[in-house]
ROMIKOL-389010 format. One record per residue (C-alpha): residue number from 1; residue in one letter; y negated, z, x. Coordinates in steps of 0.5 Angstrom, whole numbers, padded with zeros to 4 digits. Example, Ala and Ser with C-alpha at 12.3 -4.5 7.8 and 13.67 -1.06 7.14 Angstrom:
2
[1,A,[0009,0016,0025]]
[2,S,[0002,0014,0027]]
REM end
This chain:
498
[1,X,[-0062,-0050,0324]]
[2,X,[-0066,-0057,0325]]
[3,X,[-0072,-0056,0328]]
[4,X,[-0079,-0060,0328]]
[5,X,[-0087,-0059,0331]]
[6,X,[-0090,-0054,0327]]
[7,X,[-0097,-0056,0324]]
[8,X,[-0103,-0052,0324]]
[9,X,[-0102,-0050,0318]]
[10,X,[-0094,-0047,0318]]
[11,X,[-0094,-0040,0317]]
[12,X,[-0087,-0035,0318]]
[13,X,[-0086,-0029,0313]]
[14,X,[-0085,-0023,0315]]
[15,X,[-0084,-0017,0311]]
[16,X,[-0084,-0010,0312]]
[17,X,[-0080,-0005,0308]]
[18,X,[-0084,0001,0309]]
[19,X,[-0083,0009,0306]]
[20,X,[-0090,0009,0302]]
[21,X,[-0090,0001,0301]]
[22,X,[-0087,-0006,0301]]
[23,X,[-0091,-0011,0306]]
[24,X,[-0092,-0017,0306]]
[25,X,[-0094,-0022,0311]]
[26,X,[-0096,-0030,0313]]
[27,X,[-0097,-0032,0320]]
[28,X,[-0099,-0038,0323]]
[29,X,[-0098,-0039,0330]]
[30,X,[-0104,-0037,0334]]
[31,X,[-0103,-0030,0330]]
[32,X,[-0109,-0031,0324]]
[33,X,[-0106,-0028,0318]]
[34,X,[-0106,-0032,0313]]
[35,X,[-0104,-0028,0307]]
[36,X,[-0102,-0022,0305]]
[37,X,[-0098,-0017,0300]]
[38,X,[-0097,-0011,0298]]
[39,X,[-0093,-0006,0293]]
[40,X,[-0093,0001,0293]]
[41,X,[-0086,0005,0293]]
[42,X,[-0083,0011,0290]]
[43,X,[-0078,0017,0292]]
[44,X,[-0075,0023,0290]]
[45,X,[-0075,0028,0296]]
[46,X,[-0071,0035,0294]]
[47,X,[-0071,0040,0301]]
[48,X,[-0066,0036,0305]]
[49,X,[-0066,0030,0301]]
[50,X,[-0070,0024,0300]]
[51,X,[-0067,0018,0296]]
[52,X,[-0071,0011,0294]]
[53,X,[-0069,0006,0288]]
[54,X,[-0066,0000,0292]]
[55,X,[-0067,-0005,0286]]
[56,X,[-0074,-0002,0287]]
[57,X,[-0074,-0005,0294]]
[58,X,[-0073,-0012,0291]]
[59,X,[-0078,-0012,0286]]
[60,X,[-0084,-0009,0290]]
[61,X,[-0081,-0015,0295]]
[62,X,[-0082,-0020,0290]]
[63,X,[-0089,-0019,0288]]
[64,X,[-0091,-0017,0296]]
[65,X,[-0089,-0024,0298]]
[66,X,[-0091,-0028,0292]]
[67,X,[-0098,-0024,0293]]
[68,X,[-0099,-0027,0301]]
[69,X,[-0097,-0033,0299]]
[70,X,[-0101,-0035,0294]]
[71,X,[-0105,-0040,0297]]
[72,X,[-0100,-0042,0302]]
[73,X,[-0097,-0048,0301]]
[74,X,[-0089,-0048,0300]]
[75,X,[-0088,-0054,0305]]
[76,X,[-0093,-0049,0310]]
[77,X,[-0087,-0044,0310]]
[78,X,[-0083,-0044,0316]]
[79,X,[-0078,-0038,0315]]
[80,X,[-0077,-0031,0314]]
[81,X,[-0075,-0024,0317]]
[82,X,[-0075,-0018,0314]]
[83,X,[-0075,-0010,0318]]
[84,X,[-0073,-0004,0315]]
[85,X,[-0072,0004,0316]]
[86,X,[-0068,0006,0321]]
[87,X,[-0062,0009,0319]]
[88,X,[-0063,0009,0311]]
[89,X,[-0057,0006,0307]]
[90,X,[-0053,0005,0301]]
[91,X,[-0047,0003,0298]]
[92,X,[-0046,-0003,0294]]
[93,X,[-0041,-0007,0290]]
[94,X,[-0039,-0015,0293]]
[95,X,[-0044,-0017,0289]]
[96,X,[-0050,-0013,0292]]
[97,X,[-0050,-0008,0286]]
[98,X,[-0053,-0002,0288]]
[99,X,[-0047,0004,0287]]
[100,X,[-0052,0009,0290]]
[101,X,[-0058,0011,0291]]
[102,X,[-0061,0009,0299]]
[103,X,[-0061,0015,0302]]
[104,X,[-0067,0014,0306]]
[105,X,[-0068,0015,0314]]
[106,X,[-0070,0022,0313]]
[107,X,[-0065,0024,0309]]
[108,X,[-0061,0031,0312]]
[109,X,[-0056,0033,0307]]
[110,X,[-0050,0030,0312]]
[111,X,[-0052,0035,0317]]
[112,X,[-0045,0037,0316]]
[113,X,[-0041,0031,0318]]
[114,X,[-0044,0030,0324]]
[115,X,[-0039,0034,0328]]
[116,X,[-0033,0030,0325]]
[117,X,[-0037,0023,0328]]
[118,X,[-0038,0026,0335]]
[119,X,[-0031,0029,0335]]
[120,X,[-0029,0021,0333]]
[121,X,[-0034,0017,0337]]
[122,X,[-0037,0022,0342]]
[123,X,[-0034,0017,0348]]
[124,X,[-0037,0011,0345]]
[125,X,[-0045,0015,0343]]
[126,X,[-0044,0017,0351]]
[127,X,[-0044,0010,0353]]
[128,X,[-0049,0008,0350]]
[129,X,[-0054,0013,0352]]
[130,X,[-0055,0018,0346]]
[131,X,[-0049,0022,0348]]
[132,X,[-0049,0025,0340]]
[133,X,[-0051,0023,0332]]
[134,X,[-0057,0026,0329]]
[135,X,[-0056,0029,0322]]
[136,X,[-0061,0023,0319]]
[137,X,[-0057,0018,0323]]
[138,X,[-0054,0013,0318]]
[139,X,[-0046,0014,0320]]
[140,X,[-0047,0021,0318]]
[141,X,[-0049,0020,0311]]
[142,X,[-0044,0013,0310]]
[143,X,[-0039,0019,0311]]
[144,X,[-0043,0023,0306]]
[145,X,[-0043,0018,0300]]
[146,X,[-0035,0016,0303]]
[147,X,[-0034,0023,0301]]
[148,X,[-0038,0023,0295]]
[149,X,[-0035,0016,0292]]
[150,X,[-0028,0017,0294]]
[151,X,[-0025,0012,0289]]
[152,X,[-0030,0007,0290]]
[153,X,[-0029,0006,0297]]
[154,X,[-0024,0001,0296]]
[155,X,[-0030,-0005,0294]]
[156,X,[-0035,-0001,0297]]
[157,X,[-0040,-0005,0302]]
[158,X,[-0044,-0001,0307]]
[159,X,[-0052,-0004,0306]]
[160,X,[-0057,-0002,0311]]
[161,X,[-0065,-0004,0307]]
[162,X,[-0065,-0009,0310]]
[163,X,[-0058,-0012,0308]]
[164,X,[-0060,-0010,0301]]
[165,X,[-0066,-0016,0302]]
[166,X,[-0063,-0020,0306]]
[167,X,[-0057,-0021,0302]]
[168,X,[-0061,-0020,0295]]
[169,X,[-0065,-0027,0299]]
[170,X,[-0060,-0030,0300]]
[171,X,[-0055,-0029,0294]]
[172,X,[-0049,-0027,0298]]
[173,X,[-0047,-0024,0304]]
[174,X,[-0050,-0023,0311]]
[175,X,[-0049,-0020,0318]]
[176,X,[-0053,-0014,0318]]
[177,X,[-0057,-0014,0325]]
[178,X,[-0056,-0010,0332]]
[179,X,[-0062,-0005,0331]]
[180,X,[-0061,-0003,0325]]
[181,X,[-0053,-0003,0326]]
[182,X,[-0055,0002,0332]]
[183,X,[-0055,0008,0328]]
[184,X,[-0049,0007,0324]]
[185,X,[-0045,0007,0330]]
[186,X,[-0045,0000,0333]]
[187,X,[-0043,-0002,0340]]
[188,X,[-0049,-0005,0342]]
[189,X,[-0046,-0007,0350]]
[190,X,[-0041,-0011,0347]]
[191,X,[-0044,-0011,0340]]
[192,X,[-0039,-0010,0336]]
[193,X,[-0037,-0005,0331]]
[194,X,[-0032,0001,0335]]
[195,X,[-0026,0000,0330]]
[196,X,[-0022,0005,0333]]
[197,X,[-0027,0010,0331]]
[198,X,[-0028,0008,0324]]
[199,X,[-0020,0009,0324]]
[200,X,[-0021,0015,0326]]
[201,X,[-0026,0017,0321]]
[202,X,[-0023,0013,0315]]
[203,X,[-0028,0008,0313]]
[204,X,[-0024,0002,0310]]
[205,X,[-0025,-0004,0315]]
[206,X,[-0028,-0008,0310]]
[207,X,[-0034,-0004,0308]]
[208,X,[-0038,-0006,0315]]
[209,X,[-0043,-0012,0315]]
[210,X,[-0041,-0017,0321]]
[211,X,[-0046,-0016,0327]]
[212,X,[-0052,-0021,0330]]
[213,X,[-0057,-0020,0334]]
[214,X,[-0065,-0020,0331]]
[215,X,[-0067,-0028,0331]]
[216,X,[-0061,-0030,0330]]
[217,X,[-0061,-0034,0324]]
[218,X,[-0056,-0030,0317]]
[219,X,[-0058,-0036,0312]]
[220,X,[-0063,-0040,0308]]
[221,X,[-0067,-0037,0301]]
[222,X,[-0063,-0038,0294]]
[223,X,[-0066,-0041,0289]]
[224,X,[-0066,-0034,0285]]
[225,X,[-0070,-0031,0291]]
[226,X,[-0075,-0036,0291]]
[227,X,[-0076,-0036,0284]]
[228,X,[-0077,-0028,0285]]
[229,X,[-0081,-0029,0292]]
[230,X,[-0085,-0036,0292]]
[231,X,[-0081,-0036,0298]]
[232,X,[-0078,-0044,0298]]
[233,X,[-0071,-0045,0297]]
[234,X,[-0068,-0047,0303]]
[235,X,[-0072,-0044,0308]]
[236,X,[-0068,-0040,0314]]
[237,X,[-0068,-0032,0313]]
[238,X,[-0068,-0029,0320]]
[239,X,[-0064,-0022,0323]]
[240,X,[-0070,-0017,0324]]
[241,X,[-0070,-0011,0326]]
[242,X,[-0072,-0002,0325]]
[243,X,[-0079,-0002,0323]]
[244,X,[-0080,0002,0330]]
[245,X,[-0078,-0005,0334]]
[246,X,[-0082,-0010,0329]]
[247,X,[-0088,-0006,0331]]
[248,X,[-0087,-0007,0338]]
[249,X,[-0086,-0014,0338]]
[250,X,[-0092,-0014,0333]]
[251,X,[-0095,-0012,0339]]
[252,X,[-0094,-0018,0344]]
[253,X,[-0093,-0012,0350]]
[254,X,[-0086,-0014,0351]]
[255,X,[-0087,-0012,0359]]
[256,X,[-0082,-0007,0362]]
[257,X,[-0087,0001,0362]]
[258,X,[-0090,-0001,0356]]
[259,X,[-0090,0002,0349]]
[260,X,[-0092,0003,0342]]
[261,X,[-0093,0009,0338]]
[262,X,[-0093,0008,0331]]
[263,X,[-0096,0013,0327]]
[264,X,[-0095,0012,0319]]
[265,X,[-0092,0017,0315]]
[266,X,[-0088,0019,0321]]
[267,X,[-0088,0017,0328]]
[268,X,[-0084,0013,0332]]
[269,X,[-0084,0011,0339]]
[270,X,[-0081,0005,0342]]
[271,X,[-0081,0001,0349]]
[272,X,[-0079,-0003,0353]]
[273,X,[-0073,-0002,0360]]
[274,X,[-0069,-0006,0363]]
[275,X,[-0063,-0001,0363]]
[276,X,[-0060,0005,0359]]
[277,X,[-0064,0011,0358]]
[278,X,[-0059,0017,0357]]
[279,X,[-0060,0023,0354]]
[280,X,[-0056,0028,0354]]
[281,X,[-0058,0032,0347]]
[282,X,[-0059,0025,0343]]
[283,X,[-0066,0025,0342]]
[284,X,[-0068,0018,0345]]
[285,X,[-0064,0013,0344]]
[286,X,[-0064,0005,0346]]
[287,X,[-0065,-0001,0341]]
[288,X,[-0063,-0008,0344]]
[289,X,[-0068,-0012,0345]]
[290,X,[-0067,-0020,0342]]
[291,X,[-0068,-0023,0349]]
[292,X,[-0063,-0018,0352]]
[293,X,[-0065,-0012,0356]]
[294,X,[-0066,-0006,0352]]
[295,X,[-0072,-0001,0347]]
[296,X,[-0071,0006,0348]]
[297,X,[-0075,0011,0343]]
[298,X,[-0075,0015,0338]]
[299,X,[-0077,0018,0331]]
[300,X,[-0081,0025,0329]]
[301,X,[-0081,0027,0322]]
[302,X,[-0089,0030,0324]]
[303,X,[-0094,0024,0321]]
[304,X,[-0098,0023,0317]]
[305,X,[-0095,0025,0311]]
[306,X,[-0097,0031,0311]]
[307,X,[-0104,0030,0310]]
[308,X,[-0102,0026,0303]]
[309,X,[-0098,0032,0302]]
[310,X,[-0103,0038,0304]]
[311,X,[-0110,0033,0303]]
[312,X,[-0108,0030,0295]]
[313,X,[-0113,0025,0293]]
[314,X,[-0119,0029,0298]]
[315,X,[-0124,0025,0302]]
[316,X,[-0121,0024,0308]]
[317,X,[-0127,0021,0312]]
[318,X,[-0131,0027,0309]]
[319,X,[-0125,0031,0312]]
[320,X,[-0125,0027,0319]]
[321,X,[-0133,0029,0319]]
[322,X,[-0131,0036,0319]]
[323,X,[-0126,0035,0324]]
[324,X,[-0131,0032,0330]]
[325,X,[-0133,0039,0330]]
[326,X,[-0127,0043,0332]]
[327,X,[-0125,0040,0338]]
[328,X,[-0120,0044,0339]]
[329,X,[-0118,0047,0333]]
[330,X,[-0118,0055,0333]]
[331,X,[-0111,0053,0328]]
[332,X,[-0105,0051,0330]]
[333,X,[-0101,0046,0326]]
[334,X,[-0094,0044,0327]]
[335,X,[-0095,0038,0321]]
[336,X,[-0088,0037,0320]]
[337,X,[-0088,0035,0311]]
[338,X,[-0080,0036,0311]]
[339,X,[-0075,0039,0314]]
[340,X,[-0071,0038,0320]]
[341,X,[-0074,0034,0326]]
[342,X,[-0071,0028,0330]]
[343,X,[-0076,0027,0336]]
[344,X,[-0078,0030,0341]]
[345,X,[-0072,0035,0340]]
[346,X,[-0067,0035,0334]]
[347,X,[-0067,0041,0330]]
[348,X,[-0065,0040,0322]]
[349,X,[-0067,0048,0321]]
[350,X,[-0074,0047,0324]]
[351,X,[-0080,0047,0319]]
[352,X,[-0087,0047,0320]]
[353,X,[-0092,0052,0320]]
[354,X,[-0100,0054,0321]]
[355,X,[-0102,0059,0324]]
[356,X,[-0109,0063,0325]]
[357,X,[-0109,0061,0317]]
[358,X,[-0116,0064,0316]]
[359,X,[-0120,0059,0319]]
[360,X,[-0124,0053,0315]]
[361,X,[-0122,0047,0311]]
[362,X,[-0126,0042,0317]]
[363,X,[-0121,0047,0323]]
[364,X,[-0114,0047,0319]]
[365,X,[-0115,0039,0318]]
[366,X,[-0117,0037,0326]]
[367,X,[-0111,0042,0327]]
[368,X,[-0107,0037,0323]]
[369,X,[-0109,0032,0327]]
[370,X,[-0109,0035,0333]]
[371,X,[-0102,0038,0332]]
[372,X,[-0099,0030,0330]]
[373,X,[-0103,0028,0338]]
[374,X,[-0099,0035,0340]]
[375,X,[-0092,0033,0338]]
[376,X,[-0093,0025,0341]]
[377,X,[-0096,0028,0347]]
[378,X,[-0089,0032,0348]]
[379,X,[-0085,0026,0347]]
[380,X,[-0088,0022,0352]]
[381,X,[-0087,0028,0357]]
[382,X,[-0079,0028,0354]]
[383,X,[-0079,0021,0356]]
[384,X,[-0081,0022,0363]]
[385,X,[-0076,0028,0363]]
[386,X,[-0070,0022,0362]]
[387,X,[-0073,0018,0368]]
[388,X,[-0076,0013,0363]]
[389,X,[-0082,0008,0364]]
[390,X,[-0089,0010,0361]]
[391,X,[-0095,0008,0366]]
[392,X,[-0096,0001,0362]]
[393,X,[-0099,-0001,0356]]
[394,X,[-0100,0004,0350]]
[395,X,[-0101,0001,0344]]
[396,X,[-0102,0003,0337]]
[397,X,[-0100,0001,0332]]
[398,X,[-0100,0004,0323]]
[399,X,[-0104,0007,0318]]
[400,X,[-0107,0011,0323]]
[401,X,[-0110,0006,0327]]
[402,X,[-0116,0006,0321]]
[403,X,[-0118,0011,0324]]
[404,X,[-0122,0010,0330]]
[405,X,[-0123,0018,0331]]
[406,X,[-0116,0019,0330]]
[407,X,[-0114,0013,0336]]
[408,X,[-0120,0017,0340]]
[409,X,[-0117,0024,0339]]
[410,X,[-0110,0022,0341]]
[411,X,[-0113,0018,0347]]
[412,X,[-0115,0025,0350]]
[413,X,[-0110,0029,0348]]
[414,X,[-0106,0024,0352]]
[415,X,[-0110,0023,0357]]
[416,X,[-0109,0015,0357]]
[417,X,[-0112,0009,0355]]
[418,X,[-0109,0007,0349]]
[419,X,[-0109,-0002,0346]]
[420,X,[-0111,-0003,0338]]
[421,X,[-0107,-0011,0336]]
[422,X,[-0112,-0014,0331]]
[423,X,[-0105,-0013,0327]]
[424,X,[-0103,-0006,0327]]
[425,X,[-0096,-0008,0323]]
[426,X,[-0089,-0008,0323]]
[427,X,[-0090,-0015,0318]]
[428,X,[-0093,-0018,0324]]
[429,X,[-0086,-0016,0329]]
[430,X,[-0082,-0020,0323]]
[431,X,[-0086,-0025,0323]]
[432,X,[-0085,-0027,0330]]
[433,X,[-0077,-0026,0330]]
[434,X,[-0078,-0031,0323]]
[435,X,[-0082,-0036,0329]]
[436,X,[-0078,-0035,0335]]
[437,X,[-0072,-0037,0331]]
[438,X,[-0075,-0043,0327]]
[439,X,[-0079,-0045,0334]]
[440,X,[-0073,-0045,0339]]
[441,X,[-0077,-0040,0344]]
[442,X,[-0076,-0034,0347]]
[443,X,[-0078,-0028,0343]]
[444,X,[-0083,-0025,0348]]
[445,X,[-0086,-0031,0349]]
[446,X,[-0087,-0033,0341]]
[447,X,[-0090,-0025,0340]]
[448,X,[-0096,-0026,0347]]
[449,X,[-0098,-0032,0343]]
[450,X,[-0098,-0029,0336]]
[451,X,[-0102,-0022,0337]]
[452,X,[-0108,-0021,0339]]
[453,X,[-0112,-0014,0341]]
[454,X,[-0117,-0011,0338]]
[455,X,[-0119,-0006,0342]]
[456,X,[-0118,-0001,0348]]
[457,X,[-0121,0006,0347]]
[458,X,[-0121,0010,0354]]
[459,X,[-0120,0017,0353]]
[460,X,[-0126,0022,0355]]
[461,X,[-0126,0025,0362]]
[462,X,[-0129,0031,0359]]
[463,X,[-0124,0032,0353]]
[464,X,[-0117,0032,0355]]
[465,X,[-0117,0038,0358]]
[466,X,[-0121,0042,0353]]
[467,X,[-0113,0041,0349]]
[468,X,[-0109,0043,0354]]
[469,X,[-0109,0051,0352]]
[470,X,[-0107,0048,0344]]
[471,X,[-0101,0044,0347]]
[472,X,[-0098,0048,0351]]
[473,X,[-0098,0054,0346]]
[474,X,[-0094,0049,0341]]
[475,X,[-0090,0048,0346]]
[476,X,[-0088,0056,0347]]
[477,X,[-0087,0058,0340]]
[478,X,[-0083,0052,0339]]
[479,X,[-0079,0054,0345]]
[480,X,[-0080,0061,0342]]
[481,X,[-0076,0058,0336]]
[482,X,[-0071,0055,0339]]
[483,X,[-0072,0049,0336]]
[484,X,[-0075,0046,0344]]
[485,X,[-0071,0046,0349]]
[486,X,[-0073,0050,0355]]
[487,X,[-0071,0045,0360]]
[488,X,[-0076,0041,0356]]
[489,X,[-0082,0046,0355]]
[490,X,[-0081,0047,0362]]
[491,X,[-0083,0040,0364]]
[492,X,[-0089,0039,0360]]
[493,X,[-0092,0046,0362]]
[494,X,[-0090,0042,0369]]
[495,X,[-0094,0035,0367]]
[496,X,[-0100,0039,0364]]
[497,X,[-0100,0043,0371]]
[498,X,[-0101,0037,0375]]
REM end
């Protein structure tokens, strides 16, 4: 790709395909936010089920980036990168025609499959640190829609979301990226595809994407796709990543100990090592990083979603106010919205629950609130059982971070100082793989330039404590559930007892 000195004015497009919505953003190279989009996003969820439109990706796409680059002109625009769910996938036809719905990261109906997929890869999955698949994993669910779909396999294409975008904007095949691959079993030490696991599970050679790695250049966007977009013709479409990965980068804290916890309607954990973290029960498992070394984390069902869902069109600065005065909440909540959870533990049967229902409405949502900083201080401790780095930076990054009470509260469940970017987004992490790529410097380097902190809250002496009885009485009935490990509840009773 020819390069030349970005001006001022230049700006790189990063979009984020998000659970809720699609959005977009434009950046310059100091990090200021020069235009911005976003369209909402629909999805059918039935008990293990959850699908999205993949035609509506592209619409909402559309729309988002014609919005942030309104005022921008065309020659300003450098590139483009795109980050996606981790795990969501679909097959297409040869021309990227959708023939299934995307079955989203959450999604659980392959729950049995995955023993057939460990049985064929279980050598490759323990090399790589995970040791075995999850049910919400992409592997599991390709062989779910091969099984569905028997007579399209032979012009079946495998598309994870971002694929389906990137492809769309280009108008023709590309490479999918190794973040996203990982969850659809690719070898990411010797990043390449473990073919003589695909043979034993059937899936037709011709049905996977080859692989790149994020930053590395798939194309230039097609006259079909700037008319869609206003993106201009021509420019580079850039490998991003997972949603979780794009938020780290989006941090700039790219120094090994560091991590980011993203909390939307899930939470996702992701930092920085410079070697493997292996777990023996797959929970926690490792991207690789664009500059070499690796990401390793983690993503829960438990987030914000079940606010939307418990909460519908309430007040929620009316309920936050409630919340002040019940720290900690007589409620205890495990804020799961859907079934099955991924991290810190995977348990496909585990669902949420309240107890001590009787309390007020101000008690049950400082429970929720509570029990989402609960569950993100368990997978902190279940890393540091894995022997992973976590005393550096903290940042946070998702819709929650609108909320300075809720960053506050979980600084104290926590008992650590947490760091708040200026841009708490997984489009500003695409973004700077998109100016990486088109500026010929490192990833690292381009993400401390281009980010900027907001502020650091420091959690209160006085309050960390006050959290320690409701945190460890979620850690017994889980483990009273079968569902938490008793060799990882033992560990964070350990941790709270220093």
């Amino acid at each position: 790709m020819t390069r030349r000195q970005h001006r001022a004015d230049d700006v790189w497009v990063g979009v984020d395909l998000g659970t809720q919505s699609v959005r977009a953003l434009a950046v310059t190279a100091t990090g200021e936010v020069a235009g911005s989009g976003s369209r909402r996003l629909t999805s059918l969820r039935d008990g293990p089920r959850h699908e999205q439109d993949p035609e509506e990706w592209w619409r909402a796409v559309g729309e988002a980036c014609r919005a942030a680059l309104r005022d921008i002109p065309g020659e300003a625009v450098r590139a483009v990168a795109v980050d996606g769910t981790s795990g969501t996938i679909l097959l297409t036809d040869p021309g990227c025609r959708p023939l299934t719905s995307a079955l989203m990261y959450d999604d659980i109906r392959a729950a049995d499959q995955v023993q057939r997929v460990d049985a064929a890869g279980g050598e490759v999955w323990r090399r790589l640190g995970y040791q075995r698949m999850q049910p919400a994993w992409a592997l599991p669910k390709l062989l779910w829609l091969l099984d569905e779909l028997p007579g399209a396999a032979p012009e079946a294409r495998l598309a994870h979301q971002v694929d389906f975008v990137n492809w769309r904007l280009a108008g023709h095949a590309v490479a999918t990226d190794l973040s996203n691959a990982l969850k659809t079993g690719a070898d990411l030490i010797k990043e390449t595809w473990p073919e003589e696991v695909f043979e034993k599970l059937g899936v037709p050679a011709g049905l996977l994407p080859p692989l790149e790695r994020s930053g590395s250049v798939l194309g230039n966007v097609c006259a079909e796709a700037a008319e869609a977009t206003g993106l201009p013709i021509g420019i580079p479409i850039v490998a991003g990543c997972t949603d979780g990965c794009a938020a780290q980068l989006g941090t700039g804290r790219l120094t090994v100990g560091s991590w980011n916890s993203v909390l939307g309607t899930t939470l996702v954990l992701k930092g920085v090592t410079t070697e493997l973290i292996q777990d023996p029960l797959g929970v926690v498992y490792s991207h690789k990083a664009p500059d070499g070394g690796w990401l390793p984390g983690g993503a829960s069902s438990t987030g914000a979603g079940i606010i939307s869902r418990d909460f519908p069109d309430r007040d929620l600065d009316e309920l936050t106010r409630a919340a002040r005065g019940h720290e900690p909440a007589r409620t205890l909540t495990y804020p799961l919205a859907s079934s099955g959870e991924r991290f810190p533990f995977v348990a496909p049967e585990a669902r949420g629950f309240v107890l001590d229902k009787d309390a007020d409405e101000g008690d049950r949502f400082a429970s929720v609130l509570q029990g989402i900083g609960y569950v993100e201080r368990l997978c902190f401790d279940y890393l540091d059982m894995l022997g992973a780095p976590i005393g550096g930076d903290l940042t946070l990054t998702g819709g929650s971070t609108k909320s300075t009470y809720w960053c506050r509260l979980r600084a104290d469940i926590l008992g650590r100082p947490v760091l708040l970017p200026e841009q708490a987004e997984p489009a500003l992490g695409a973004a700077v793989l998109a100016a990486a790529a088109s500026t010929g410097r490192r990833v690292a380097e381009t993400a401390a330039s281009m980010v900027r902190l907001r502020e650091t809250i420091d959690p209160r002496p006085t309050h960390t404590a006050r959290f320690d009885e409701g945190y460890l009485r979620l850690v017994a009935e889980l483990e009273r559930r079968g569902w938490l490990p008793p060799a990882a509840a033992a560990h964070a009773r350990e941790r709270t007892s220093r």
